[in-house]
SERO-582063 format. One line per 8 residues: number of its first residue (from 1); for each residue y, x, z of C-alpha. Coordinates in steps of 0.1 Angstrom, whole numbers, m for minus. Last residue first. Layout:
N
NUM) Y:X:Z; ...
//
This chain:
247
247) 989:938:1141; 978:903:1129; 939:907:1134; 944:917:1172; 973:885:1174; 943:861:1163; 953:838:1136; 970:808:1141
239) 1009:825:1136; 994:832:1100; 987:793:1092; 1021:784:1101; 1035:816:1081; 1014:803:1053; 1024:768:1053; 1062:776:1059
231) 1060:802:1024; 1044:775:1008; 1073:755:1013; 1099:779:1006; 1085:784:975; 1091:746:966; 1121:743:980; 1132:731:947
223) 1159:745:919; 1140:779:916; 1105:779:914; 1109:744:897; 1129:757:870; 1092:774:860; 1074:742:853; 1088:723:823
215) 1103:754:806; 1077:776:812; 1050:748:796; 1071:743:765; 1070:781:760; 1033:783:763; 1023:755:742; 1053:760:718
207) 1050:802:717; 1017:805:718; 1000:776:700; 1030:778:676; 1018:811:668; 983:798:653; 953:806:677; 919:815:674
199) 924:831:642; 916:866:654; 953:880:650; 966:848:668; 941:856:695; 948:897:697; 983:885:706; 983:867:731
191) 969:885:757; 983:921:751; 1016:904:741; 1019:882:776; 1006:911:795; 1037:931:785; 1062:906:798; 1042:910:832
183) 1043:952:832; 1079:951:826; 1088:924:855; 1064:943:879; 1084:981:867; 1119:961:868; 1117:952:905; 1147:937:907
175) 1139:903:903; 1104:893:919; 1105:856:919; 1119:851:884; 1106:879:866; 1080:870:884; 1071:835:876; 1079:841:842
167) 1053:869:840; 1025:843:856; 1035:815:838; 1040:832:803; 1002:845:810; 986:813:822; 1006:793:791; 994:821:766
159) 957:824:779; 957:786:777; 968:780:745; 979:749:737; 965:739:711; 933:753:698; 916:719:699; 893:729:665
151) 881:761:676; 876:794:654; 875:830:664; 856:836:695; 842:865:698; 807:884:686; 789:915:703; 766:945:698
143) 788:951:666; 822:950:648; 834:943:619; 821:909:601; 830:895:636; 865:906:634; 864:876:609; 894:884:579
135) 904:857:564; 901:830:534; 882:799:549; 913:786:568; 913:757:594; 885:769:621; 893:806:619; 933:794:616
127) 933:771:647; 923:730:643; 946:711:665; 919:677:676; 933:669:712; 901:664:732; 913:690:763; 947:679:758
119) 955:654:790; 920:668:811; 923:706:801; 959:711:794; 964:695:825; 946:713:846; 958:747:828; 991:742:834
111) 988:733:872; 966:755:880; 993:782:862; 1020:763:890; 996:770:916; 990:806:911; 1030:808:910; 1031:793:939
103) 1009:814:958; 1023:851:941; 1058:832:961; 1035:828:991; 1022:861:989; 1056:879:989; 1076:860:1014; 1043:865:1037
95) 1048:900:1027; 1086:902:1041; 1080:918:1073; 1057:946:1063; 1079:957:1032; 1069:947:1001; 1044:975:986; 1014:952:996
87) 1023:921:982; 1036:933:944; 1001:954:947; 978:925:960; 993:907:929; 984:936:902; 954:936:916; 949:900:906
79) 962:904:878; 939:937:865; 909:916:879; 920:885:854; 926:911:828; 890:925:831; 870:892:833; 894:884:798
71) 885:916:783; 846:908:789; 850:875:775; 862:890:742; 888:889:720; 910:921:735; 872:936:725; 873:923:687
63) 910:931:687; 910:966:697; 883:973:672; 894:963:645; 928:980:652; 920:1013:639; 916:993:603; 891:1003:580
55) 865:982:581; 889:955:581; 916:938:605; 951:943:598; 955:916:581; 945:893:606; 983:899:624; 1006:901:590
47) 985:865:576; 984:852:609; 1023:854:615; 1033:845:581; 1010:814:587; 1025:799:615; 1061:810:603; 1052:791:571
39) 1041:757:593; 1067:755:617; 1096:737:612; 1094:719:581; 1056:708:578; 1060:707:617; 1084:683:617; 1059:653:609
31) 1049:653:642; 1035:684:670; 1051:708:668; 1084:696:662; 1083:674:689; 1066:697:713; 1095:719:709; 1123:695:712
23) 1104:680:744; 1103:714:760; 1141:723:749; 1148:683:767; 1131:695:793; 1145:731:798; 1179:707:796; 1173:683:819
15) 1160:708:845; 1193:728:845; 1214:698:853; 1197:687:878; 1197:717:896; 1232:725:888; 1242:688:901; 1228:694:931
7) 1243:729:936; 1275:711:929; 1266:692:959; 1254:714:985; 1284:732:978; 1307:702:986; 1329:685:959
//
């Protein structure tokens, strides 16, 4: 059997199974299974994350403003940056490289989102705030602001798909620079976390909705020509600009 061929079959091979782990996730998440699966992890986790909110708690705080619109605007400017970074501290010949495998992973994430919002926009998956009467409200605790701590479509998270995306798409993309991989697995817990402590999202939200969305989309990154794609677009699109601008 010929290389090409038993890479193939890897290929293949490797996206049944992250779908069939996608499809094993969703299933228990969201049937009958859950009862059994999931539902006492889901609210173990809450109960140890919202009880660390009160009038006493240094982490009040931290959790009101990791809740807020505000933090979001900020870690969307810290990615960002974070992306002009991994670009600009490849090597000169290699950027294109770099920004067209930060491209596809941007796309993949619009990807995520776009059909979380038209497919399970409506999808009725009340979150803790919403579902649970007995818990702590950062709102009771904080001032000069208020975030969002009930919804009743709180699956899948977004913030945990975009997040697992973006630090899955690096870890992948960008191996060997532990520092990038390092900073991305820690953005997943600094997003995701302060929303299952605030009762906008139960764990499974996180971990199913964001896992199951890795596994679907991620192999692609890898078992395609998908990268190298947008990597051909780019360098087309560069060899049109003006050779002044280019030097």
């Amino acid at each position: 059997m010929s290389d090409t061929s038993l890479r193939l079959r890897g290929s293949i091979t490797l996206l049944i199974i992250c779908n069939i782990l996608a499809l094993v996730l969703l299933v228990t998440n969201l049937t009958g299974l859950y009862d059994t699966v999931w539902q006492a992890i889901d609210t173990r986790v809450f109960r140890a994350l919202n009880g660390t909110i009160g009038p006493d708690s240094a982490l009040t705080h931290f959790w009101g403003w990791t809740n807020s619109k505000t933090f979001d605007r900020t870690t969307f400017v810290v990615m960002m940056g974070f992306c002009v970074y991994l670009v600009m501290s490849t090597e000169r010949p290699n950027r294109i490289a770099a920004t067209a495998k930060i491209i596809a992973i941007g796309l993949l994430i619009a990807i995520a989102v776009g059909f979380s919002k038209k497919v399970l926009g409506g999808f009725f998956h009340p979150s803790p705030g919403y579902l649970l009467t007995d818990y702590y409200n950062v709102n009771d605790f904080i001032t000069g602001y208020t975030v969002k701590t009930t919804t009743d479509h709180s699956f899948p998270g977004d913030h945990a798909m975009t997040s697992a995306l973006f630090a899955g798409g690096v870890i992948l993309l960008f191996r060997g620079r532990i520092y990038a991989m390092a900073f991305s697995v820690l953005l997943i817990f600094i997003v995701c976390l302060p929303r299952m402590a605030g009762g906008g999202h139960w764990f499974t939200d996180v971990i199913v909705g964001g896992g199951a969305a890795c596994l679907i989309l991620l192999p692609w990154l890898v078992v395609s020509p998908y990268v190298a794609w947008v990597e051909r677009a780019l360098s087309w699109g560069w060899g049109k600009v003006p050779a002044l601008i280019r030097k």
